[in-house]
C-alpha positions as CSV (number, residue, x, y, z in Angstrom):
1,X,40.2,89.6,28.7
2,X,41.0,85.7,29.0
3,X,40.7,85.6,25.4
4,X,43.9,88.4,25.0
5,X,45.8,86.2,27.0
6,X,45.5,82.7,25.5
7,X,45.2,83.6,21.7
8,X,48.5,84.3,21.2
9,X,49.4,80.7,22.8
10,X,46.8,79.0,20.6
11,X,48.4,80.6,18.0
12,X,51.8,79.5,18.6
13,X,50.5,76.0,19.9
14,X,49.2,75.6,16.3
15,X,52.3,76.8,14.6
16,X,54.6,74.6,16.4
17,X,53.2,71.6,16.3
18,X,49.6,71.5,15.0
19,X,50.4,72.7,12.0
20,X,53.7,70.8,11.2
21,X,52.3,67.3,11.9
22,X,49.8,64.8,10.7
23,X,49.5,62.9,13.7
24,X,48.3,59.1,13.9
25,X,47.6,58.8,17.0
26,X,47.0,60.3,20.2
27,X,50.5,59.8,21.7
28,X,52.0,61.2,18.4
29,X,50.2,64.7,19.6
30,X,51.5,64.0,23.2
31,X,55.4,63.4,21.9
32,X,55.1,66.2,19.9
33,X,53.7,68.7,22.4
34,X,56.2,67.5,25.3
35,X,58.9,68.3,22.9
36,X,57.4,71.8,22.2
37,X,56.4,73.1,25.6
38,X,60.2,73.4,26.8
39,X,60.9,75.3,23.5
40,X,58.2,77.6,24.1
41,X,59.0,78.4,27.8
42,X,62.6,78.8,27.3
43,X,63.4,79.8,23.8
44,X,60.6,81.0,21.9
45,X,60.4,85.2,23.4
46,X,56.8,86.6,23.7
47,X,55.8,90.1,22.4
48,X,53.3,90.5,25.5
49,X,55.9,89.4,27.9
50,X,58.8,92.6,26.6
51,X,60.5,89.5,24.1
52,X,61.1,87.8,26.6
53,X,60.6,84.3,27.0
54,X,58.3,82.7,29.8
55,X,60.8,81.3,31.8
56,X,62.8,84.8,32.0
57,X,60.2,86.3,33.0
58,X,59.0,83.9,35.8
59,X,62.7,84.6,36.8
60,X,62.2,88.1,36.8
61,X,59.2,88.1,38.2
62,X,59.4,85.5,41.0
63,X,59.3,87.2,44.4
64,X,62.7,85.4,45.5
65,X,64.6,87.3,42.7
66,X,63.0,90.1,42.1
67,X,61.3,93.7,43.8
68,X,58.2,91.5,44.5
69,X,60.1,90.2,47.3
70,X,58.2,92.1,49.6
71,X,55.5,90.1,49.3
72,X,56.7,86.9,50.8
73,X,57.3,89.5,54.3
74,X,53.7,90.5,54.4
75,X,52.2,86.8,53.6
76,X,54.6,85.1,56.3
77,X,53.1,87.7,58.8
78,X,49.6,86.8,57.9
79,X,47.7,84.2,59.9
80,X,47.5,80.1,58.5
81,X,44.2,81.1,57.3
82,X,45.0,84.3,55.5
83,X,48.0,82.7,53.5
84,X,46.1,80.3,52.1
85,X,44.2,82.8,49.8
86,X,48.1,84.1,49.2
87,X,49.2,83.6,45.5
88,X,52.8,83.2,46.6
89,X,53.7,80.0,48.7
């Protein structure tokens, strides 16, 4: 199942920059990559995520803004030990 979640990155990881480059040197790859990631979480939309892009999603989806605000009631009345297992902080 880990496989059907990171392929399509790859994919698009080697579109956007492996694929348009012929790097020199390591920092070449790291420029390049810095410069893509913010493209790819904010305007590049995802099939898997509904076309939506990752960051509209994590703003959909974050507990603070969204239905899963529930969640932040029932891990604030768990114990110290049990909320550090929690997903949410």
């Amino acid at each position: 199942m880990q496989s059907g979640f990171i392929e399509p990155f790859n994919g698009s990881f080697r579109r956007g920059v492996l694929d348009m480059y012929a790097f020199r040197s390591l920092i070449e790859v790291r420029e390049q990559v810095e410069q893509w990631i913010p493209d790819y979480s904010n305007d590049i939309p995802q099939g898997r995520l509904d076309g939506l892009t990752p960051a509209e999603y994590r703003v959909q989806n974050d507990p603070a803004t969204s239905d899963l605000a529930w969640q932040r009631e029932v891990d604030s009345e768990a114990s110290p030990d049990d909320r550090s297992n929690s997903v949410f902080p």
